[in-house]
C-alpha positions in Angstrom: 9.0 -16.1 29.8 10.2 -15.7 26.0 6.3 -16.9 25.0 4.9 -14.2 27.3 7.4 -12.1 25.6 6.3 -13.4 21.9 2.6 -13.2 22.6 2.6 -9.4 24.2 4.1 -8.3 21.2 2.6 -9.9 18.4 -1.0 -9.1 20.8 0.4 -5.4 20.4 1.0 -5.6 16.8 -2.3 -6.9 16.2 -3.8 -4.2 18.9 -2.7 -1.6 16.8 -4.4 -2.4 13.9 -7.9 -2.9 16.3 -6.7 0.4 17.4 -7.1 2.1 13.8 -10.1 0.5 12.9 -11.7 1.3 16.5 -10.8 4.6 15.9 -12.2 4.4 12.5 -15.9 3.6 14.2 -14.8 6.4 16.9 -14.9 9.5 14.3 -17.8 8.6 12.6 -20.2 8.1 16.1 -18.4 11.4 17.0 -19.0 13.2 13.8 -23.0 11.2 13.3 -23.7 9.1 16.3 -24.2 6.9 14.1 -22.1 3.0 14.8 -21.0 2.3 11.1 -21.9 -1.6 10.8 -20.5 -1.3 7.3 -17.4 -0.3 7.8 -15.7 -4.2 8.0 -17.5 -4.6 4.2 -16.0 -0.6 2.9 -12.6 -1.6 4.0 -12.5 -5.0 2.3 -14.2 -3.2 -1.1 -10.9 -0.8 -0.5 -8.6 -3.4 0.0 -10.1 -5.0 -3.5 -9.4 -2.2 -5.2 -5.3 -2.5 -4.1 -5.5 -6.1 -5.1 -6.9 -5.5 -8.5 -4.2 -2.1 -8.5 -1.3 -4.5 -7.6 -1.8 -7.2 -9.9 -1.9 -4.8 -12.8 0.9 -2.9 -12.2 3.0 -5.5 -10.1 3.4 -2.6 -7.4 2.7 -3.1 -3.8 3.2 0.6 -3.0 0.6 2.0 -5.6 -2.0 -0.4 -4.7 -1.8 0.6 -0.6 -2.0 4.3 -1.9 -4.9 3.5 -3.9 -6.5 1.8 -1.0 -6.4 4.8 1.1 -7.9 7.5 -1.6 -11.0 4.5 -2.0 -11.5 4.5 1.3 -11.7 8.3 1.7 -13.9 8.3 -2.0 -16.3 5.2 -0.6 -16.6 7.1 2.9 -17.9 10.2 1.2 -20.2 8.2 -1.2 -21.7 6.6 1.3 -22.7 9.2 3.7 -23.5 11.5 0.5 -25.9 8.5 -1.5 -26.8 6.8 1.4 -26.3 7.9 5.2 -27.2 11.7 4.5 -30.8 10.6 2.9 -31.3 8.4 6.4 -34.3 9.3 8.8 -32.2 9.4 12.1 -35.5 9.9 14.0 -34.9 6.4 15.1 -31.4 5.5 16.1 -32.1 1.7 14.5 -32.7 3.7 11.1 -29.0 4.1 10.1 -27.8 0.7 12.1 -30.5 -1.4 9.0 -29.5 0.8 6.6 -25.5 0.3 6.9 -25.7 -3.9 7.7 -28.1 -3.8 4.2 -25.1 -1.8 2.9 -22.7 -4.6 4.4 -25.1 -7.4 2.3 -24.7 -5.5 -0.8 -21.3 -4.6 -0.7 -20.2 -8.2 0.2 -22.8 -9.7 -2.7 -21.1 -7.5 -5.1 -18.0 -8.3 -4.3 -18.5 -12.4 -4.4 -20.2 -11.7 -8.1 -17.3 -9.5 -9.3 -13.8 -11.7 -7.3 -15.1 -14.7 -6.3 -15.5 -16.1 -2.5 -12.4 -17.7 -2.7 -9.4 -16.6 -0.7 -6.5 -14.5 -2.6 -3.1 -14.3 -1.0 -2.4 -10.8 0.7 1.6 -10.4 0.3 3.1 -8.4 2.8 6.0 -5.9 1.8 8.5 -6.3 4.8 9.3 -9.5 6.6 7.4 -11.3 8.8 9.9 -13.1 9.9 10.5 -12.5 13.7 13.6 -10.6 14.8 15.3 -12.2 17.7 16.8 -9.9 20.7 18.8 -12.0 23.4 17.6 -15.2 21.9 14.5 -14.1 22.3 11.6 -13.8 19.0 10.1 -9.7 19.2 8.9 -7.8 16.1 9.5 -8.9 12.9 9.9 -5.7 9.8 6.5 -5.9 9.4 5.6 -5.5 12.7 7.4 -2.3 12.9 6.0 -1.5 9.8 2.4 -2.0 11.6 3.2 0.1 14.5 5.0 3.2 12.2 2.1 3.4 9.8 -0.7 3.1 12.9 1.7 5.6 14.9 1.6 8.3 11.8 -2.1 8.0 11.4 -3.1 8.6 15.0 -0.2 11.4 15.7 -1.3 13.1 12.1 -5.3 13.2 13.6 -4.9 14.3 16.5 -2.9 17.4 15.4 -5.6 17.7 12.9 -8.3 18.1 15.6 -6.3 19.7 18.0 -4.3 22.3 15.6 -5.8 23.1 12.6 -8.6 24.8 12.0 -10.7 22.1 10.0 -9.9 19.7 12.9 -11.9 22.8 15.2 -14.8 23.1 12.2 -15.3 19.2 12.5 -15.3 18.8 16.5 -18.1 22.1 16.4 -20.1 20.6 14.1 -19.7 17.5 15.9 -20.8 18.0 19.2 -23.1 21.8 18.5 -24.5 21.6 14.6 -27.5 24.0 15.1 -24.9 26.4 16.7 -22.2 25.3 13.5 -23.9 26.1 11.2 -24.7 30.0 12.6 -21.4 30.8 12.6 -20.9 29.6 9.2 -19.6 26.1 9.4 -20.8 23.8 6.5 -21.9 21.2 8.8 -23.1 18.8 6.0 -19.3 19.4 4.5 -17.5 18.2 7.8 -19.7 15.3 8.4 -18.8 13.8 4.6 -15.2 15.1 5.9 -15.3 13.1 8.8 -16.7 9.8 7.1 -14.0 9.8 4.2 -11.3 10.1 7.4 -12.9 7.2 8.9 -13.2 4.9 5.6 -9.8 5.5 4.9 -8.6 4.9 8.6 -10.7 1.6 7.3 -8.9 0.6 4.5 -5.5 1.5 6.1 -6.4 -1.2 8.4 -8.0 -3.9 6.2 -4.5 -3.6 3.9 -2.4 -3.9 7.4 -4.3 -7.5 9.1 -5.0 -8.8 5.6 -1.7 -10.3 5.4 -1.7 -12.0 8.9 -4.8 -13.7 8.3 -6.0 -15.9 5.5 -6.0 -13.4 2.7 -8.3 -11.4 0.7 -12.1 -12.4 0.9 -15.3 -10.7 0.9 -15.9 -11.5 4.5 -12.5 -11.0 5.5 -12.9 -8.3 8.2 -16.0 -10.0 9.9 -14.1 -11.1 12.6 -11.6 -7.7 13.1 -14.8 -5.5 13.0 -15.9 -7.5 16.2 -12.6 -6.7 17.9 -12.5 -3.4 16.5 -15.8 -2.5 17.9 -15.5 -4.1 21.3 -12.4 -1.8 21.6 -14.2 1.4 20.4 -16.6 0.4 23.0 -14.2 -0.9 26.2 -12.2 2.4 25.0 -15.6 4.6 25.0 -17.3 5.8 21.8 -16.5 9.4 22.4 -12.9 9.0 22.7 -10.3 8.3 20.2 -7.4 7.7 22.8 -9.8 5.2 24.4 -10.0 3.4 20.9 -6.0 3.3 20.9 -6.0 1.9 24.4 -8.7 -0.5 23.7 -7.6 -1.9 20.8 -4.1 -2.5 22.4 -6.3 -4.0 25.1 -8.1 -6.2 23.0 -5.5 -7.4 21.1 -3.0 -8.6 24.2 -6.3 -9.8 24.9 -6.9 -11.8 22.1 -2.6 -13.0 21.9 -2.9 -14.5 25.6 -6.2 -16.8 25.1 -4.8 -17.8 21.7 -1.3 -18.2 23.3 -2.3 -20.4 26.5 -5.9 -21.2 26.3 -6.1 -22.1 22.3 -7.8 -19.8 19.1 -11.0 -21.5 19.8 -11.9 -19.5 23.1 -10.9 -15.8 21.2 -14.1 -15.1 20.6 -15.6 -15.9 23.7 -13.4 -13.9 25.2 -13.8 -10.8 23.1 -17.9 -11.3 24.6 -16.6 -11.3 27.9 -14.8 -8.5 27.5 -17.2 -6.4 26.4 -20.1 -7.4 28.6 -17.8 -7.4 31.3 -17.1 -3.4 30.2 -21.0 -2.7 29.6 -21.5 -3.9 32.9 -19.7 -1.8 34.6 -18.6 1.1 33.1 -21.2 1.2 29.6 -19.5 4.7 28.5 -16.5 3.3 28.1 -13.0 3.6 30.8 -12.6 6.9 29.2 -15.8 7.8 28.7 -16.4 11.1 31.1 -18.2 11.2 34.4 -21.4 12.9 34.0 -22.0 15.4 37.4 -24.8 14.1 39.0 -27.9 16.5 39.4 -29.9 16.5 42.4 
């Protein structure tokens, strides 16, 4: 009982962060319908950028903040340079361009860093808390959760309460229609990619120090979760990310836990074929009315 107890939460604490970066891929599909392939390689380049911050200064704090406003800076470079200049008249145009973007961003990297690994400190704890004799959340854990918790609660008041959250959704799902009323459609879709680069980098800077530490490749693997959430969660729906990176990640702490690290990734494939399958919107994806 107390390693079913271990394993849900440290699968939670890891969900979370599959939850952020699945809601990452979420807002850009929503704002381009486009799946950002690139967006493992942005948050590693943003998580760089903290390393080479931190070092300098010695400050933990300033590097983090730095990672965020890179992601948001790289988000709109890319979509103004790259993704805006892409023919979307087929939907395999953007998916070539952004893994070439992933090749470049990662070859750059190796020339400029190195491939070796550099050690990601983390600034609480992660030593686990014990309740009743009984190993929960360590500080950074709670740490994980708060920072994942502010994030999702601070975008969904933006899209439900303000009125740039109402702009971006219009020119989201009507742009023709947008832009007659006087929404600068191009304006929110740059909008929407920096919020989902820095959702990115956010992440990278949360799971880099509970794997093996800074590389160019380093989110490879948590891009695969991250997506097979977005996708088990539904592509159109940012609570289905949250659930289905929570999903994936108990997922991910049970095989590990009783089955060995070995079989994660086949189970992550059986998940999501298992989803595609059956329900290939997503569980929250809505029922279309059937026409007769």
């Amino acid at each position: 009982m107390d390693r079913f107890v271990f394993l849900t939460v440290d699968g939670l604490s890891r969900g979370a962060v599959y939850a952020a970066f699945a809601l990452a891929l979420v807002l850009i599909w929503r704002a381009a319908r486009v799946v950002n392939f690139a967006q493992g390689a942005m948050a590693v380049a943003a998580a760089y950028v903290a390393y080479t911050v931190s070092t300098t200064t010695g400050s933990y704090w300033l590097g983090f903040a730095v990672a965020i406003v890179a992601g948001l800076l790289l988000g709109a470079l890319v979509d103004r340079v790259v993704m805006r200049h892409v023919d979307h008249a087929s939907p395999l145009n953007p998916v070539i361009v952004a893994l070439g973007l992933v090749l470049l961003i990662q070859a750059v990297l190796g020339m400029v860093y190195g491939n070796e690994f550099r050690p990601a400190e983390a600034p609480f704890s992660r030593s686990a808390l014990t309740v009743g004799g009984v190993a929960v959340l360590s500080p950074y854990d709670l740490f994980v959760f708060a920072a994942i918790g502010v994030v999702v609660s601070g975008l969904a008041w933006m899209f439900a309460r303000t009125p740039v959250g109402l702009r971006m959704r219009a020119a989201a799902f009507a742009p023709e229609v947008s832009r007659l009323l006087g929404v600068n459609v191009g304006g929110m879709l740059t909008l929407g990619w920096a919020l989902a680069s820095g959702v990115g980098a956010l992440a990278a800077m949360l799971v880099m120090p509970t794997e093996l530490g800074l590389h160019p490749h380093a989110m490879d693997l948590v891009f695969v979760s991250a997506f097979t959430a977005a996708v088990v969660g539904g592509l159109d729906s940012p609570p289905g990310a949250v659930v289905g990176g929570l999903v994936v990640g108990l997922l991910l702490s049970y095989v590990s836990g009783y089955a060995g690290s070995d079989l994660t990734p086949l189970a992550v494939l059986v998940l999501l074929l298992a989803v595609l399958l059956v329900r290939p919107g997503g569980l929250f994806a809505p029922v279309a009315a059937r026409r007769v």
